[in-house]
Every structure is written in C-alpha cells, then in structure tokens.
C-alpha positions as CSV (number, residue, x, y, z in Angstrom):
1,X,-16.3,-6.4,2.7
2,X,-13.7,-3.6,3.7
3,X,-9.4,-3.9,2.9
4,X,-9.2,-5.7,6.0
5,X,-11.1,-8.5,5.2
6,X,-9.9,-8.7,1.5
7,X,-6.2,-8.9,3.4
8,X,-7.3,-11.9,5.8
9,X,-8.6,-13.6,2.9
10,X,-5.5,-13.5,0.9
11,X,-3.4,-14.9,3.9
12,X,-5.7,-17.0,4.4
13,X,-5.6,-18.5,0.6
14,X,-2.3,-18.1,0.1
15,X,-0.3,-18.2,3.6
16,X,1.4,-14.9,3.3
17,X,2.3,-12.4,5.9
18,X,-0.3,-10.2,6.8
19,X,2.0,-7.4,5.9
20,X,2.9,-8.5,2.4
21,X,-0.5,-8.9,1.7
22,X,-1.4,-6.1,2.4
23,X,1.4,-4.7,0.9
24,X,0.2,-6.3,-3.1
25,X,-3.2,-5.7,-1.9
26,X,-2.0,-1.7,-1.4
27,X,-0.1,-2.6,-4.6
28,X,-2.8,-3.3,-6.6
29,X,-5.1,-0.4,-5.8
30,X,-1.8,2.4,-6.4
31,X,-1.7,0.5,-9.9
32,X,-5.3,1.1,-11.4
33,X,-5.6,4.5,-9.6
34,X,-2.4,5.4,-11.7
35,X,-3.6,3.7,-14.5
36,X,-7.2,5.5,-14.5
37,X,-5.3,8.9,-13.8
38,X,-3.4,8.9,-16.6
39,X,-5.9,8.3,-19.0
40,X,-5.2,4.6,-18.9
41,X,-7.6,2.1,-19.1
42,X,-7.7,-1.4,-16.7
43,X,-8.5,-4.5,-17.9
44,X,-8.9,-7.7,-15.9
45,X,-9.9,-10.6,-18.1
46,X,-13.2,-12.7,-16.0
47,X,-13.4,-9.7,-13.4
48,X,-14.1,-6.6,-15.1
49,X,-12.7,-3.0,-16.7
50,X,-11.6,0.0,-14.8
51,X,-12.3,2.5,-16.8
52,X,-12.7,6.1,-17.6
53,X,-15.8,7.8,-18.0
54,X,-15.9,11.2,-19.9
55,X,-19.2,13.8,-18.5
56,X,-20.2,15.9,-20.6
57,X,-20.9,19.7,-19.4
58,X,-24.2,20.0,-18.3
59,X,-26.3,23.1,-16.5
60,X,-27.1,22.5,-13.0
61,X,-29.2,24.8,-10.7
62,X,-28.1,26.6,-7.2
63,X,-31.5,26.3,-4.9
64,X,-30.7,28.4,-3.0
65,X,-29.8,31.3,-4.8
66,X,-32.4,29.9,-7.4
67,X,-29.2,30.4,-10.3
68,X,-27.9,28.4,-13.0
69,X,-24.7,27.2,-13.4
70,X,-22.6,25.4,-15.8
71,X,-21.0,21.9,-15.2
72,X,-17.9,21.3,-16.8
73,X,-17.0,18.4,-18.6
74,X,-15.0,16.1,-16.3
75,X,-13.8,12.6,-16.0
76,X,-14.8,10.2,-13.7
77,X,-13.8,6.6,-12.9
78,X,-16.1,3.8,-13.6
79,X,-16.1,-0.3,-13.5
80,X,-17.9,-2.6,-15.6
81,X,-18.1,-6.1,-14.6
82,X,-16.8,-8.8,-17.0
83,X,-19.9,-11.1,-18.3
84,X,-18.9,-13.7,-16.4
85,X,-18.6,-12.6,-13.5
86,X,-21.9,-10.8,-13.7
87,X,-23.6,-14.2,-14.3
88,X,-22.0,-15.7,-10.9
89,X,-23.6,-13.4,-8.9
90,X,-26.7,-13.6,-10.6
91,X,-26.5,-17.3,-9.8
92,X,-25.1,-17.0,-6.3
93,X,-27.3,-13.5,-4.7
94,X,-30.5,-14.3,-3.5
95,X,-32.6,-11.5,-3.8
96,X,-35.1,-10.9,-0.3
C-alpha cells in the first residue's frame, strides 16, 4: 500500500477532497517525523509507538581495505505495534 492508496482510502471513508486528504495525511507524517526528531516519542493508543531507538557504538569492518572502523552511537527511528493490533493481523494474514 503506497500514500496514494492510503489517500483514496480516506476519501473514500470519509468523502473528503482528494487534496485535503492528502493534505492531513501529509499532516500526519510532518507530525511524528518532528516528534521522533526532537527526541519526542509517538504514541497511538490500538495502533502502535513511534519511537526512538538509541545504537550503541559498535566496530564495523571495511572489506575492502580489510580495516576496522568505529560506529558511533546514533539514533534511529523505530515502531512497535500496539498488542492489539498485532493480534488482528495474526488473525486476518494467512501465511502461504
């Protein structure tokens, strides 16, 4: 499912403009990426957390120069599913 389709679902739902859809849906995303860059965590009761992720420093290798190199601790965003929401796809996906 890309944007688009997310966009056609909420006018489709909701009979909203296509533009102001996508406008909330554009919204939305600005929002939690703001959030997550300020240190902020996002959370969305039956959906799931935004949150952020701290990696710690870890040595890495080049290959090709067959070197070592140091990884600095960084941040990174992450999501973790509510536990309801987990369990509906569990119920609904069929595995092949």
């Amino acid at each position: 499912m890309t944007k688009a389709d997310i966009v056609a679902d909420i006018v489709e739902e909701t009979g909203l403009e296509r533009v102001e859809a996508l406008k909330a849906v554009e919204a939305f995303m600005q929002s939690i990426k703001g959030s997550l860059a300020s240190g902020q965590n996002v959370y969305l009761r039956g959906f799931g957390s935004f949150i952020v992720k701290e990696r710690a420093e870890k040595t890495g290798r080049n290959i090709s120069k067959n070197t070592a190199i140091i990884i600095p601790a960084h941040n990174v965003p992450a999501f973790k599913p509510a536990k309801t929401f987990v369990e509906d796809v569990k119920d609904k996906v069929k595995v092949k």
